[in-house]
C-alpha positions in Angstrom: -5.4 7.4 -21.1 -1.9 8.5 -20.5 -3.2 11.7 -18.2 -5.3 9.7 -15.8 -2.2 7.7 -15.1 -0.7 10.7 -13.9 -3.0 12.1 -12.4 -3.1 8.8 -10.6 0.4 8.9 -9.7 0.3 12.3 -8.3 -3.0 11.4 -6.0 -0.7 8.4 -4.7 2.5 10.5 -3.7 0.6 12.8 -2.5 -1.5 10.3 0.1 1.8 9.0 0.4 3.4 12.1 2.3 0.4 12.2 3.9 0.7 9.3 5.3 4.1 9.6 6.4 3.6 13.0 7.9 1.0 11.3 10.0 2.5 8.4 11.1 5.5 10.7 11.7 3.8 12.7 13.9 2.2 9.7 16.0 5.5 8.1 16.5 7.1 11.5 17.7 4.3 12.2 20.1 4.1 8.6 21.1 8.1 9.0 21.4 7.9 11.7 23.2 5.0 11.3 25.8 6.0 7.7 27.0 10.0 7.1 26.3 11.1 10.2 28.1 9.2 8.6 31.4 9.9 5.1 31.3 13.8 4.9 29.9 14.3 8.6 30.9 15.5 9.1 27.2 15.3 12.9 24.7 12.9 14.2 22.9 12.9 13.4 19.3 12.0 15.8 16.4 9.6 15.1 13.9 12.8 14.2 11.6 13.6 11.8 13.5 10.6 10.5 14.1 10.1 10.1 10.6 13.8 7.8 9.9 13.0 6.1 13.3 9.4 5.0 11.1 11.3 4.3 7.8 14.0 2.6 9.6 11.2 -0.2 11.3 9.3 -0.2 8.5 12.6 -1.5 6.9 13.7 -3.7 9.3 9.5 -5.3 10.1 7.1 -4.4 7.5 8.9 -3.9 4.5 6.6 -1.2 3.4 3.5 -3.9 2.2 6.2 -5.6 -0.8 5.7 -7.7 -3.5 4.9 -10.4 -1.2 1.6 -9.5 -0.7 0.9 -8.5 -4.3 1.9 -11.8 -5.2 -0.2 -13.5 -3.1 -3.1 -11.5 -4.5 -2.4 -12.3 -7.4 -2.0 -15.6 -7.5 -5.4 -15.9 -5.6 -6.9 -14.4 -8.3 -5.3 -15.9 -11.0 -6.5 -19.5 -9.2 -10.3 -18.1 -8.9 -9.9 -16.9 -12.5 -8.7 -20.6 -13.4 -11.9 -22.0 -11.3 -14.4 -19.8 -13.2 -16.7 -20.9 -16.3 -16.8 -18.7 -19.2 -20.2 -17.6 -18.3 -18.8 -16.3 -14.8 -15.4 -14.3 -16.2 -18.0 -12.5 -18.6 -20.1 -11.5 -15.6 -17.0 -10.2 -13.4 -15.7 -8.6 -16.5 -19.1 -6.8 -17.1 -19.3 -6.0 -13.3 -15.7 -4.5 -13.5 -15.7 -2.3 -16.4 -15.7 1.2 -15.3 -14.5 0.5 -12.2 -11.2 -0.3 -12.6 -10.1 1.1 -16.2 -9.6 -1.2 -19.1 -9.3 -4.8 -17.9 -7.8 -8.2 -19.1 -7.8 -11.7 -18.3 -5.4 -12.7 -15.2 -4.1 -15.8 -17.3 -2.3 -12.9 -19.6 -0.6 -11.0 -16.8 2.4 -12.6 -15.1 2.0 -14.5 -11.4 
């Protein structure tokens, strides 16, 4: 149990840099094909490139936060609430082995 969580967690970091290599690299060679032209401003390196991402991702997107998890969950936890016992057997039986071991929304924290 305790291994596929790793495993897990070293899959996400490394999508993770991934990611942020990519998007670095767009946002330099964005940077750097149109800023140069119309502000007449330098080159940036990929270094930069990659704080100038963090940096607005900080000040606009706050990297998807708990905001949206929250609101996930407290969708779910309402179409949990709406569901007979009939139907949360069903889901549960359709979400075994997909997602790991699972339990009821109404014992997790909204």
């Amino acid at each position: 149990m305790r291994r596929f969580g790793i495993v897990r967690a070293i899959k996400f970091a490394l999508f993770a840099v991934v990611a942020a290599t990519v998007v670095s690299a767009a946002v330099m060679l964005l940077w750097n094909w149109l800023m140069p032209t119309i502000f007449e401003v330098r080159l940036i390196t990929f270094w930069q490139a990659l704080g100038l991402f963090v940096l607005s991702r900080i000040l606009f997107g706050r990297f998807g936060g708990p905001g949206r998890r929250r609101y996930w969950r407290h969708r779910m936890a309402e179409r949990w609430n709406r569901m007979s016992p009939e139907e949360r057997e069903k889901f549960m039986a359709g979400m075994k082995g997909r997602c790991g071991p699972l339990e009821s929304p109404s014992a997790t924290t909204v």
